[in-house]
C-alpha positions in Angstrom: -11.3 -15.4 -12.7 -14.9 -13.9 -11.7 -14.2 -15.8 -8.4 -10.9 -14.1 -7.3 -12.3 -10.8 -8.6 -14.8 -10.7 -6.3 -12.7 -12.2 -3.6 -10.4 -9.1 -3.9 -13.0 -6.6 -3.8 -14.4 -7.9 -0.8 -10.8 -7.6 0.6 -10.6 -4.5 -0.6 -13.8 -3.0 0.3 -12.5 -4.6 4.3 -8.8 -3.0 3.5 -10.1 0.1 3.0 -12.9 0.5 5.7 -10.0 -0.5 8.1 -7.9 2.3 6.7 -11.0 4.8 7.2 -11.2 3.9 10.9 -7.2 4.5 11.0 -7.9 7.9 9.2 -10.3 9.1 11.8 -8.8 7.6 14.8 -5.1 8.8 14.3 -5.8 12.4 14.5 -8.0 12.3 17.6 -5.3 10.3 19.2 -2.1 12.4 17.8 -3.8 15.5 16.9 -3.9 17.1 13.3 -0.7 18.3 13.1 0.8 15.7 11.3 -0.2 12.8 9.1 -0.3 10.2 11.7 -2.9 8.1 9.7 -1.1 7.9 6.7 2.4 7.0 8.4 1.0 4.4 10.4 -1.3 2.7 7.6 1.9 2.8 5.7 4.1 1.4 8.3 1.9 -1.2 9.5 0.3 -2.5 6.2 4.1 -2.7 5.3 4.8 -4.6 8.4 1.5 -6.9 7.5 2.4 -7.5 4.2 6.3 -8.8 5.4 4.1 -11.3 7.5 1.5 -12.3 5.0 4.5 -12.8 2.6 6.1 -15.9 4.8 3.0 -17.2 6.7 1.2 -17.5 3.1 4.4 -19.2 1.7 5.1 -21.4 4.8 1.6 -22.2 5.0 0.8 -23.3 1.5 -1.8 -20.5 2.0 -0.9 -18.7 -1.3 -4.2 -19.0 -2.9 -5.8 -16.5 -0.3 -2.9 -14.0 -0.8 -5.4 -12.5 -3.8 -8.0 -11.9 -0.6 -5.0 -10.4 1.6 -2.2 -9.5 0.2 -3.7 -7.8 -3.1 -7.1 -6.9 -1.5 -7.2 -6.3 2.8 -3.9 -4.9 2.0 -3.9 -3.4 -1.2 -7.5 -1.6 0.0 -5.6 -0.6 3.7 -2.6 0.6 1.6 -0.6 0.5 -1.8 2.8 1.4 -0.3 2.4 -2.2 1.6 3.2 -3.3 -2.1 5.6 -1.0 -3.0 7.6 -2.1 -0.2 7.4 -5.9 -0.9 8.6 -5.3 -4.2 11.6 -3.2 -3.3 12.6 -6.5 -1.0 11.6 -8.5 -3.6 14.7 -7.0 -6.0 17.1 -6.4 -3.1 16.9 -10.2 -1.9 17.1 -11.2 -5.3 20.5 -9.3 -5.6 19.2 -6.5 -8.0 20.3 -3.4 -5.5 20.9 -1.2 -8.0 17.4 -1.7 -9.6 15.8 -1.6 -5.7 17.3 1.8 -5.7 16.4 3.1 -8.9 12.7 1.8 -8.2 12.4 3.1 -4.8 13.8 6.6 -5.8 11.9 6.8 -9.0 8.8 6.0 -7.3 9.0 8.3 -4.3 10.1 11.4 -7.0 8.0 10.2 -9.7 5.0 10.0 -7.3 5.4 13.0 -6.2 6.1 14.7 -9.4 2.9 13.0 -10.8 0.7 14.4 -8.0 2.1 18.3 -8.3 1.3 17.5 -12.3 -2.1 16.7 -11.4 -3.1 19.2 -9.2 -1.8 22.0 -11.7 -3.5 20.4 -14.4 -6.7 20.2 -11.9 -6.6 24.0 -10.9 -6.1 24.6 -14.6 -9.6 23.6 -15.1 -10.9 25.5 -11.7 -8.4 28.6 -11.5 
């Protein structure tokens, strides 16, 4: 258990130094106008999660998917998650229950953050 702890953490701590470098990249790049960064960290840990999914499973690789999938990935980005589990339900026939989780986490989410910013500037209005 303390083994694949650490082993994620270390993933993570690469995941997230890799989105950093996208984060400060993008903009020079694409200008500030728009979130660039976040888009394409999105997109492409999506993308890299889709491939980790079947090379891992193909492979026989599965016991380094804590290292990729839930650290290097889950550190570059959460929505690469999010999107494997929305596949995950719609390939298993559930599209109902894709939809439902794909719509109640995209409003919920953003419901959540606008709830925690007002109760944030409660404290520092």
């Amino acid at each position: 258990m303390i083994q694949t702890l650490l082993t994620v953490a270390a993933g993570g701590a690469l995941g997230a130094s890799f989105r950093y470098l996208v984060n400060i990249t993008m903009p020079r790049l694409l200008g500030h106008g728009f979130p660039y960064a976040t888009m394409v960290v999105n997109v492409l840990g999506s993308f890299l999660m889709g491939v980790m999914v079947v090379v891992l499973a193909y492979k026989g690789g599965t016991r380094m998917a804590p290292f990729l999938m839930t650290g290097v990935l889950g550190g570059f980005t959460t929505f690469s998650a999010f999107s494997l589990d929305a596949a995950k339900l719609y390939e298993s026939g559930e599209i109902l229950t894709a939809a439902g989780y794909v719509i109640g986490t995209v409003v919920l989410g953003l419901a959540a953050l606008f709830a925690g910013m007002a109760f944030a500037r409660g404290f520092f209005a």
